[in-house]
C-alpha positions as CSV (number, residue, x, y, z in Angstrom):
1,X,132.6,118.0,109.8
2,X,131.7,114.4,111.4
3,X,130.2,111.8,109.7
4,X,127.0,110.4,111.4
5,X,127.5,107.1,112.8
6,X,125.2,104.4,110.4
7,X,123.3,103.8,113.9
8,X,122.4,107.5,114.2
9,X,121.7,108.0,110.9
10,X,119.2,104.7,111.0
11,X,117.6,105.9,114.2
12,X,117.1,109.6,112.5
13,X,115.3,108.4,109.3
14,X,113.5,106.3,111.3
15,X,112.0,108.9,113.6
16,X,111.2,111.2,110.3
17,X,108.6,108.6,109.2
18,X,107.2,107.7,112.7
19,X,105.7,110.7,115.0
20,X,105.7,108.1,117.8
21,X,109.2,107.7,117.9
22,X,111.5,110.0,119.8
23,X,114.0,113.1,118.7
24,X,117.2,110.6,118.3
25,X,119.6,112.1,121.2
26,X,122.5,113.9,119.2
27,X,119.9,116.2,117.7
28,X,120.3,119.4,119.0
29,X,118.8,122.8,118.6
30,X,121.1,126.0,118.9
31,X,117.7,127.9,120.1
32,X,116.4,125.5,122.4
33,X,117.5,122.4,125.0
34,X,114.7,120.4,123.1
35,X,114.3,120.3,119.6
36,X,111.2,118.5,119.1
37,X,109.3,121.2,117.6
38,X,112.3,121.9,115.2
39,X,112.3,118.3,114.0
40,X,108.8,118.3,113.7
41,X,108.8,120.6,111.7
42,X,111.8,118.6,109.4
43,X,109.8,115.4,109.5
44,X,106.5,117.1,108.5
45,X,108.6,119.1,105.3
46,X,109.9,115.5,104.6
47,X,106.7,113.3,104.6
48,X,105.1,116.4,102.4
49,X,107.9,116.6,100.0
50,X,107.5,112.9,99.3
51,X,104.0,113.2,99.1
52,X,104.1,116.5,96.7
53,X,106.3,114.1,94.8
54,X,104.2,111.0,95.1
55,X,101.2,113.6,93.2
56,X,103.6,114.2,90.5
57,X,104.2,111.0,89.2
58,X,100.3,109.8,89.7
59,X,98.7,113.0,88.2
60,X,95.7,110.9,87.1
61,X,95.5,108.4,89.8
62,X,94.6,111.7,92.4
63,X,92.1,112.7,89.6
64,X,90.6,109.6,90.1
65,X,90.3,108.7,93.8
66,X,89.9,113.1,94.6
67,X,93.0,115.1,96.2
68,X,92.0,114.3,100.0
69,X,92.3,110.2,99.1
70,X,95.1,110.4,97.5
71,X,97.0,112.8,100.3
72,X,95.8,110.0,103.0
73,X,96.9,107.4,100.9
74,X,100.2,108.9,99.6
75,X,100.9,109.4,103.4
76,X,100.5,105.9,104.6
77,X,102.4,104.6,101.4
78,X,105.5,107.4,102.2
79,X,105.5,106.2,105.6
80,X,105.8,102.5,104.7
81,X,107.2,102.9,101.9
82,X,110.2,105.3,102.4
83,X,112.5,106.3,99.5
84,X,115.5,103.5,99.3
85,X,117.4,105.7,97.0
86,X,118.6,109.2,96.8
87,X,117.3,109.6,93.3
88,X,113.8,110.9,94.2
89,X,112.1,110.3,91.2
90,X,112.8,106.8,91.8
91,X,110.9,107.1,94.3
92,X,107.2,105.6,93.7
93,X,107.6,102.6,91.4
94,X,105.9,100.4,94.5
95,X,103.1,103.2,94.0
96,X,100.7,101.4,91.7
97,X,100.6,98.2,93.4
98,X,100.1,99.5,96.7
């Protein structure tokens, strides 16, 4: 096993968190020349995981502003916000102020 280079691996988290942004080139797909639909499917799984974890830690705050709000607005904040440590439930602490 290969270690990703730190380029590759900046380009690849940055395409999970930006739709606009292209497949990085050394993804590949054993099924298919293309994998865009494969990684969209991985950057969709991501964004909601951090979002599903987002509505754990703010339990009240969704009760507040209503489930569709807080979805929106966990989104946006996931997708400018994006986890800058593995620990996940680390994840968040910018939450409030945003």
């Amino acid at each position: 096993m290969t270690v990703a280079s730190p380029a590759f691996q900046e380009s690849f988290a940055a395409a999970l968190l930006d739709a606009e942004r292209p497949v990085p080139a050394a993804v590949s797909s054993h099924t298919a020349r293309a994998p865009q639909k494969r990684f969209a499917v991985y950057r969709n799984n991501v964004i909601v995981g951090l979002v599903e974890a987002l509505r754990a830690q703010f339990p009240a705050t969704e009760r507040i502003v209503g489930e569709e709000f807080f979805a929106a607005m966990a989104r946006v904040y996931v997708v400018t916000e994006p986890p800058r440590s593995p620990i996940l439930m680390n994840h968040g602490n910018g939450f409030p102020g945003f």
